[in-house]
C-alpha positions in Angstrom: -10.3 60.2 4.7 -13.4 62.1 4.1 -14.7 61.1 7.1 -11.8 62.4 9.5 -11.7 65.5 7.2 -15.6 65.9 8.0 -14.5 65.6 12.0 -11.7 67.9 12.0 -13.6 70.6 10.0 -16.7 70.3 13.0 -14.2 70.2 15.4 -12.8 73.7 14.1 -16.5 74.8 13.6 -17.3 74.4 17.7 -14.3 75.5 18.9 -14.6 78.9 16.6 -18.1 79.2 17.4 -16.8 79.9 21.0 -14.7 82.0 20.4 -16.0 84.7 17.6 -16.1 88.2 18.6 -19.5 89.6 19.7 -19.2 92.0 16.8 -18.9 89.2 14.0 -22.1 89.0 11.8 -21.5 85.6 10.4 -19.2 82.7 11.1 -18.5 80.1 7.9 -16.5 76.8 7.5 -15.6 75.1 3.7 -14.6 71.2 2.8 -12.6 71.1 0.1 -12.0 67.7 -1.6 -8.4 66.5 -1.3 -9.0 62.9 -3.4 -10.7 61.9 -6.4 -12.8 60.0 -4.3 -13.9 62.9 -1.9 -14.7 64.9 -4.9 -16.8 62.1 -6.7 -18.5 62.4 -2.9 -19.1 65.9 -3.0 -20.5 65.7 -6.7 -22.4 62.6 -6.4 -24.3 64.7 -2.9 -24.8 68.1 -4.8 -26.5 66.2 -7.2 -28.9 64.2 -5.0 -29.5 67.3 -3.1 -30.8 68.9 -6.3 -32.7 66.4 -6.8 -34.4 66.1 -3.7 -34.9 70.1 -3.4 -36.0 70.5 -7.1 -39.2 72.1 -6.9 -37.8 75.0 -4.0 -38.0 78.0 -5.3 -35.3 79.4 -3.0 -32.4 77.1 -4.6 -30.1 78.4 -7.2 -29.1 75.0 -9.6 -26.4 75.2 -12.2 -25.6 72.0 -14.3 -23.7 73.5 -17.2 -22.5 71.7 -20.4 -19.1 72.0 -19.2 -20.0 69.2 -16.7 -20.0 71.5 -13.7 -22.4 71.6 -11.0 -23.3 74.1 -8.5 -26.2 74.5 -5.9 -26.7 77.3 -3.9 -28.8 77.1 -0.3 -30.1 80.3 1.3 -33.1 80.1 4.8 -33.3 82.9 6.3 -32.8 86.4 5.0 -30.7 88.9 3.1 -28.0 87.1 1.9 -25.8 87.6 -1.0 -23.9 84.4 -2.6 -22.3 83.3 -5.7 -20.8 80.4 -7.8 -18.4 80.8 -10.2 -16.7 77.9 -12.0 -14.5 77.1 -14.6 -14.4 73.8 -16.3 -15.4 69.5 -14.7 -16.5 71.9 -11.1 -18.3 70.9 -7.9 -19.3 73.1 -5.6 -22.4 74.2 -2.8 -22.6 77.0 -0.9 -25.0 77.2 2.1 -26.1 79.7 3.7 -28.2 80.4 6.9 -29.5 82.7 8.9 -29.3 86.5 8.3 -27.5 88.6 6.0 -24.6 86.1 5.0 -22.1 87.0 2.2 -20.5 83.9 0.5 -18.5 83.5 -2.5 -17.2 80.2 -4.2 -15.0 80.4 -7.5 -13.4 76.9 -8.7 -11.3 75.9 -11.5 -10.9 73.0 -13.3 -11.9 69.7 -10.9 -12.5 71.7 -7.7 -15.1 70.1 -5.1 -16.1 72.4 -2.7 -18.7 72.8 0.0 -19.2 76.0 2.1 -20.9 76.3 5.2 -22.2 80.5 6.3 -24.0 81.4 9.4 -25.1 84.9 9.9 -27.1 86.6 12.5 
């Protein structure tokens, strides 16, 4: 499942990459866990990801008591991002390029990746 979601959602990616507007600034795609499994996924890669980018300086990492955890991802410059989560959470938001604006808010459970490129 996670796997045909991951297709889909690229497939959507290319296909709107050819097709944004010369006057768009950024373009941005999101998975959003549909299964316990796919969230346990999502969760199980934020956390490996902090652990591999620990010592960056540029990485915003969250792991609250509530058992949430959050990673924020910015190369590139000016951009402006934000987490905000409510109870067992799960969520990364990535950002590249320049001058990206990306906002994740979860509740309860919620596994969510978000994908922003800017130029």
């Amino acid at each position: 499942m996670f796997k045909k979601t991951f297709t889909a959602l690229a497939l959507v990616a290319a296909t709107a990459a050819t097709t944004v507007p010369v006057a768009a600034q950024q373009i941005s795609f999101g998975i959003n866990a549909q299964t316990q499994e796919e969230a346990d996924l999502i969760r199980g890669g934020l956390v490996l990801f902090q652990i591999a980018n620990g010592a960056d300086p540029v990485e915003t990492l969250q792991q609250a008591a509530n058992g949430s955890v959050g990673v924020i991802h910015q190369e590139g410059n000016g951009h402006n991002g934000s987490i905000a989560q409510n109870g067992n959470a799960a969520g990364g938001v990535f950002q590249f390029g320049e001058n990206t604006d990306a906002h994740l808010v979860q509740g309860n459970g919620d596994a969510d990746l978000t994908f922003v490129f800017g130029w």
